[in-house]
PyMOL CGO cylinders between C-alpha atoms (Angstrom):
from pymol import cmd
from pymol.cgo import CYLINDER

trace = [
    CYLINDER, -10.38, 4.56, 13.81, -11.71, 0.95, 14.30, 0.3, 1, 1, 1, 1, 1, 1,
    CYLINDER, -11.71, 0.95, 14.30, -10.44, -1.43, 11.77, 0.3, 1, 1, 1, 1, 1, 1,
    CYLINDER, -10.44, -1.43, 11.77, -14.00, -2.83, 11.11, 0.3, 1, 1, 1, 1, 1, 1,
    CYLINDER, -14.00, -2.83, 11.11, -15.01, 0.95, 9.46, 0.3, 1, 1, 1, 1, 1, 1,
    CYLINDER, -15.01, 0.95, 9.46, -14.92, 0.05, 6.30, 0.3, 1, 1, 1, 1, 1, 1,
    CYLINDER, -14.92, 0.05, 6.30, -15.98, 3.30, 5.05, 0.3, 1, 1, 1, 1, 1, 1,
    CYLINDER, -15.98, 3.30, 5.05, -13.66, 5.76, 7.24, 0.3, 1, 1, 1, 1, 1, 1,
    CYLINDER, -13.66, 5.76, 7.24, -11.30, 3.34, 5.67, 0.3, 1, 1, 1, 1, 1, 1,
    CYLINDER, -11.30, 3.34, 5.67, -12.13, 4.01, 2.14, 0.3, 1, 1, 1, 1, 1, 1,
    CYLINDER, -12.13, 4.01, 2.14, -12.07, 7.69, 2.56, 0.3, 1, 1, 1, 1, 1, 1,
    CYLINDER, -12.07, 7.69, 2.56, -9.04, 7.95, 3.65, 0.3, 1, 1, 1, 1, 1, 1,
    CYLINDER, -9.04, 7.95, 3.65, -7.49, 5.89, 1.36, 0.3, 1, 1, 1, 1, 1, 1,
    CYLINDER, -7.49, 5.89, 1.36, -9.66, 7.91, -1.39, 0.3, 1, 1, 1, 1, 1, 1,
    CYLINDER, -9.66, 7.91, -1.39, -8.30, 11.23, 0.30, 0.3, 1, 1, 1, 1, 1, 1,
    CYLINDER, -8.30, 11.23, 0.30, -4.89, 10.87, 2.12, 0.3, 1, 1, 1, 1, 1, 1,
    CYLINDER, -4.89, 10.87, 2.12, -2.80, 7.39, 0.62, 0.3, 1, 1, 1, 1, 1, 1,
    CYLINDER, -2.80, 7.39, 0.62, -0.16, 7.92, 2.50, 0.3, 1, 1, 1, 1, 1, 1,
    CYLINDER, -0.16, 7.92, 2.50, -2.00, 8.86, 5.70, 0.3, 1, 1, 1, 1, 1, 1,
    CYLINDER, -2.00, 8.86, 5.70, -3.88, 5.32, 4.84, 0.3, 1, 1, 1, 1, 1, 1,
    CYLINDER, -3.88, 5.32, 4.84, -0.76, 3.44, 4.40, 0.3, 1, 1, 1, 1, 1, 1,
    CYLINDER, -0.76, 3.44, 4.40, 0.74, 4.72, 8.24, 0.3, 1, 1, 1, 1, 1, 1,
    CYLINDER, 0.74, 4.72, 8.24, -2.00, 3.76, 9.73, 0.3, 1, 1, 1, 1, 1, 1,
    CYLINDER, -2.00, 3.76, 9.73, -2.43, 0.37, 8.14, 0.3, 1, 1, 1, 1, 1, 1,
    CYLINDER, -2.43, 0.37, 8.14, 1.16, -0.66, 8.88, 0.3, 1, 1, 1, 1, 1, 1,
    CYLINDER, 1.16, -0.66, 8.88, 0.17, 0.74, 12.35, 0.3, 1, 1, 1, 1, 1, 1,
    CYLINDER, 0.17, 0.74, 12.35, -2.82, -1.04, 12.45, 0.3, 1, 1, 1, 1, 1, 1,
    CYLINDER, -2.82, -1.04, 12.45, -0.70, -4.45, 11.39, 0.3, 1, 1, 1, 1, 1, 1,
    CYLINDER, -0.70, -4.45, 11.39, 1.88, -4.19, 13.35, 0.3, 1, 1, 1, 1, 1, 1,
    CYLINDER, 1.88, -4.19, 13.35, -0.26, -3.75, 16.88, 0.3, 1, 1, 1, 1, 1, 1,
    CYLINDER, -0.26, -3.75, 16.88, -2.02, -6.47, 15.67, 0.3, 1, 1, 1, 1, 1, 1,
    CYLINDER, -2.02, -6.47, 15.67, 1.26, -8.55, 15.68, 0.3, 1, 1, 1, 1, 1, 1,
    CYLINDER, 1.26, -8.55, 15.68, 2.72, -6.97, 18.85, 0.3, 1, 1, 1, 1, 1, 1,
    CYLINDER, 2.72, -6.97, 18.85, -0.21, -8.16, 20.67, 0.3, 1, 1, 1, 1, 1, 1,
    CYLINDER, -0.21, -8.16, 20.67, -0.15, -11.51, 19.60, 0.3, 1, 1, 1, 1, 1, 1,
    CYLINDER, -0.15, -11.51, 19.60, 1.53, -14.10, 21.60, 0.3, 1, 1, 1, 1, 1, 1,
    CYLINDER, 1.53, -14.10, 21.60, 5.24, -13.80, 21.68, 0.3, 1, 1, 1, 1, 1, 1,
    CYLINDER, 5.24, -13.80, 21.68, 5.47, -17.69, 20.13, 0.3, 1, 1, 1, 1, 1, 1,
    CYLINDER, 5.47, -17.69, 20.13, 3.36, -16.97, 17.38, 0.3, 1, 1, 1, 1, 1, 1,
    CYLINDER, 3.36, -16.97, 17.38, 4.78, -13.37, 16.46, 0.3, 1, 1, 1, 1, 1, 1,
    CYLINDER, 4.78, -13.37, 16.46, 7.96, -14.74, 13.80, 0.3, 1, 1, 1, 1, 1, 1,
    CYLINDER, 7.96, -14.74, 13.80, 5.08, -16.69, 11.98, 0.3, 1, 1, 1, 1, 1, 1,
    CYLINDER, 5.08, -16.69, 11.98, 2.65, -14.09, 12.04, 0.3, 1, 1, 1, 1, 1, 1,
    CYLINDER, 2.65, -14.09, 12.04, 5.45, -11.72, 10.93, 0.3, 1, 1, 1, 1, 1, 1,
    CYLINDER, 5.45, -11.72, 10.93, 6.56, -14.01, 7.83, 0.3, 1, 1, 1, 1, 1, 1,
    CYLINDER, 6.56, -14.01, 7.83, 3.13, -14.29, 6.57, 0.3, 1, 1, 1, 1, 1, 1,
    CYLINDER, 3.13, -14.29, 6.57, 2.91, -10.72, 6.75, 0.3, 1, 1, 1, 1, 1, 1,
    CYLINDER, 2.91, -10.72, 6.75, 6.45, -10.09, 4.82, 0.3, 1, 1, 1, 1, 1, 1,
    CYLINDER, 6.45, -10.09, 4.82, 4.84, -12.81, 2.34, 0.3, 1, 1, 1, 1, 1, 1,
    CYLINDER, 4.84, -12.81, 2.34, 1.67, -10.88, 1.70, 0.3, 1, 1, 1, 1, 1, 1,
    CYLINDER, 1.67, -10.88, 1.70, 3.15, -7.47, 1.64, 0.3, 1, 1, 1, 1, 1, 1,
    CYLINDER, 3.15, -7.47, 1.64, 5.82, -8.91, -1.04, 0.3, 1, 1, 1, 1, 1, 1,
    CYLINDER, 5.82, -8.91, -1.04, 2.77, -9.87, -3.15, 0.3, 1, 1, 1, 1, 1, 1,
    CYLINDER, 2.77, -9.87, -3.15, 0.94, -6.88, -2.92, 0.3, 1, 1, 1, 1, 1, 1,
    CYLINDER, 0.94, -6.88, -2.92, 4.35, -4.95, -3.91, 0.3, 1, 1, 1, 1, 1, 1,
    CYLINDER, 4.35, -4.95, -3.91, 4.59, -7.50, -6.91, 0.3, 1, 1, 1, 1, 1, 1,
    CYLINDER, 4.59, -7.50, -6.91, 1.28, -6.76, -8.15, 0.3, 1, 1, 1, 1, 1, 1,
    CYLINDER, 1.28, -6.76, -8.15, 0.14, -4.40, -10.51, 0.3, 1, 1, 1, 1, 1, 1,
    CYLINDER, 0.14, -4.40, -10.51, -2.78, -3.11, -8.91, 0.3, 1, 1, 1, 1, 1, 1,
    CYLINDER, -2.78, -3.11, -8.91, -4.66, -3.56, -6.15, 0.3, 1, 1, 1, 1, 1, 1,
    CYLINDER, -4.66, -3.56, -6.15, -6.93, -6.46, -7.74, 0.3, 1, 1, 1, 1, 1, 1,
    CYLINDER, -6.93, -6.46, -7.74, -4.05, -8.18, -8.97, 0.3, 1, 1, 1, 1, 1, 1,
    CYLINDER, -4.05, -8.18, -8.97, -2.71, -8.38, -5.46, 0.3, 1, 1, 1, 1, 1, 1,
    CYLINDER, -2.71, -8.38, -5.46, -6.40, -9.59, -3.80, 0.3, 1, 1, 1, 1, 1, 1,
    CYLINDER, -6.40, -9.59, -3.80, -6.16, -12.64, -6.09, 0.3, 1, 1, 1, 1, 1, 1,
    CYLINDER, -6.16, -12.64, -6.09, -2.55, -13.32, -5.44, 0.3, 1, 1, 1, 1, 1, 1,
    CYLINDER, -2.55, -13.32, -5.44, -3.41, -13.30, -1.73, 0.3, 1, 1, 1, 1, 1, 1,
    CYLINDER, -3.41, -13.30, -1.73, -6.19, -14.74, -2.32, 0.3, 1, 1, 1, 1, 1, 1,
    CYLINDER, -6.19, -14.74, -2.32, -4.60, -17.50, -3.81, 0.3, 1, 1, 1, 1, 1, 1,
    CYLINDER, -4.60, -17.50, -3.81, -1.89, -17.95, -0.89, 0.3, 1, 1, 1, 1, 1, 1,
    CYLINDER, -1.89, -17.95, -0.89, -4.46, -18.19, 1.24, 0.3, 1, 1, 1, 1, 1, 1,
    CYLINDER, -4.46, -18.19, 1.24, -6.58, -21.00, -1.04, 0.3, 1, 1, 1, 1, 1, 1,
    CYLINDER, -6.58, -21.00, -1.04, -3.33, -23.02, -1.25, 0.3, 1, 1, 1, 1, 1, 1,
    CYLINDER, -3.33, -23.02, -1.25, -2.90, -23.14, 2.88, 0.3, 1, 1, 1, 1, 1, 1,
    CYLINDER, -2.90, -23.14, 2.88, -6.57, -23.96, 3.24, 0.3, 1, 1, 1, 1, 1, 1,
    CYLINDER, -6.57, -23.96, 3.24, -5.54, -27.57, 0.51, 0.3, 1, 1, 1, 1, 1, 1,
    CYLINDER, -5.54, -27.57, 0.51, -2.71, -27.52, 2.61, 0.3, 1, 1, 1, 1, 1, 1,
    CYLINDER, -2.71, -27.52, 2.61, -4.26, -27.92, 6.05, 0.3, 1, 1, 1, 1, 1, 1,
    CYLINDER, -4.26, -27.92, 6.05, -7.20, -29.96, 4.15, 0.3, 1, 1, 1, 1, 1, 1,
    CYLINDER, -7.20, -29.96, 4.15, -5.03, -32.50, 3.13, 0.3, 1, 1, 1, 1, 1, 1,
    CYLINDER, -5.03, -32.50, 3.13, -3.31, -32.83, 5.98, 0.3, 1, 1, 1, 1, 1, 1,
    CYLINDER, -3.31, -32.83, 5.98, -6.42, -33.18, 8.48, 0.3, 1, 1, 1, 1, 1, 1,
    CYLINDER, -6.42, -33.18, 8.48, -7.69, -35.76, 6.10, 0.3, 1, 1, 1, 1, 1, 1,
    CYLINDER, -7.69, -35.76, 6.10, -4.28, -37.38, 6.57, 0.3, 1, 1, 1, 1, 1, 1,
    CYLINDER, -4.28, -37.38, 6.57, -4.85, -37.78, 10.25, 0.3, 1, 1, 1, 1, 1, 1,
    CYLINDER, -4.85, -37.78, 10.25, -8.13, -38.91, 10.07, 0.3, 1, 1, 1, 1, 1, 1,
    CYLINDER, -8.13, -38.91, 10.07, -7.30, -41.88, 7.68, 0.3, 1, 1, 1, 1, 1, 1,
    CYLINDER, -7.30, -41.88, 7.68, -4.43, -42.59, 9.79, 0.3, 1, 1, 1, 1, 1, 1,
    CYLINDER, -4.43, -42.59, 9.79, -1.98, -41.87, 6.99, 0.3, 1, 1, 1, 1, 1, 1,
    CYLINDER, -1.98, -41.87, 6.99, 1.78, -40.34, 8.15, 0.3, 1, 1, 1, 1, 1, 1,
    CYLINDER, 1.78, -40.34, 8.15, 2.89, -36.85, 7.35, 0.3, 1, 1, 1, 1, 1, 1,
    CYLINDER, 2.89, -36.85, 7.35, 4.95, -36.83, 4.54, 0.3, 1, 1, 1, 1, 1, 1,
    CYLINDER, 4.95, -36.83, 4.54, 8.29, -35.91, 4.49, 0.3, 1, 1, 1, 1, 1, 1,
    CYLINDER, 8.29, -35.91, 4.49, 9.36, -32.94, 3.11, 0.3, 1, 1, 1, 1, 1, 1,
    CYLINDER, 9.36, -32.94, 3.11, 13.00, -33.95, 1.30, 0.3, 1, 1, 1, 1, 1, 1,
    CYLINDER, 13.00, -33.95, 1.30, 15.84, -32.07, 2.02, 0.3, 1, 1, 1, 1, 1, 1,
    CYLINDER, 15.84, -32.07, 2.02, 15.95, -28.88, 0.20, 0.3, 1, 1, 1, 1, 1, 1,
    CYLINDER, 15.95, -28.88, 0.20, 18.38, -28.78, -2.84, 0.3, 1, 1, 1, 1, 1, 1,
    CYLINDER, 18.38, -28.78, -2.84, 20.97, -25.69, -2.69, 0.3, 1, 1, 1, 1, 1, 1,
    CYLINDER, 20.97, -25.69, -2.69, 20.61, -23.87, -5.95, 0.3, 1, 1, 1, 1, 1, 1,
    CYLINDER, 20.61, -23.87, -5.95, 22.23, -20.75, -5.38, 0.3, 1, 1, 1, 1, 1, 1,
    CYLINDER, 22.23, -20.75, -5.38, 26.60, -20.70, -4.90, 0.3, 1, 1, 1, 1, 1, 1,
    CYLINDER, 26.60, -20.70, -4.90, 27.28, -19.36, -1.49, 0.3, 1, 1, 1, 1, 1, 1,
    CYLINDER, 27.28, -19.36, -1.49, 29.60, -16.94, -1.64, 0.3, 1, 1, 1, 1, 1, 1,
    CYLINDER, 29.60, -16.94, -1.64, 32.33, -15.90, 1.01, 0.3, 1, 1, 1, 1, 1, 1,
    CYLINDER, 32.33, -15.90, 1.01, 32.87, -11.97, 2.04, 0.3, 1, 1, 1, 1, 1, 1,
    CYLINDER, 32.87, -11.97, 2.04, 36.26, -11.08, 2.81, 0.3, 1, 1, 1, 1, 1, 1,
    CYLINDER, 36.26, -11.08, 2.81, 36.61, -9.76, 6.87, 0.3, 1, 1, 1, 1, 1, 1,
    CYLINDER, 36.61, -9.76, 6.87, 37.87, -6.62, 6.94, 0.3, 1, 1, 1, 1, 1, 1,
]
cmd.load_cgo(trace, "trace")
């Protein structure tokens, strides 16, 4: 099954979820196996990302507007930073980020 048939897609995830759900994972992940091996930790991060929002959701629209939304908020991001380097402007500087959470040691057994 091509990726671009929308409507094998839909029936299957109409008749078989589960069946739909293995084969988009597999369809994801030989996407990312296939990419080059410098990109692959990125592309695998945004993945985690977007599958944590679609787990947060609580249904599947919610989660097409949270994505949705990541996705509007790296488009600003990458906006704002082109027209930075057009206008000349440096990067900013992200500050160093604050610890807010107590580390805590685990004994060595």
């Amino acid at each position: 099954m091509k990726m671009q048939d929308f409507d094998e897609w839909a029936a299957l995830a109409k008749s078989d979820p589960a069946a739909f759900e293995a084969r988009r994972q597999a369809t994801i992940e030989a996407y990312l196996s296939a990419a080059p091996a410098e990109n692959q930790q990125r592309l695998r991060g945004l993945q985690f990302r977007i599958d944590m929002e679609r787990q947060r959701a609580s249904n599947p629209l919610s989660a097409t507007i949270r994505i949705s939304n990541m996705m509007w908020t790296a488009f600003g991001e990458l906006r704002d930073a082109l027209d930075r380097t057009v206008n000349g402007e440096p990067a900013p500087v992200d500050p160093a980020p604050k610890q807010t959470a107590k580390v805590m040691p685990f004994p060595r057994r």
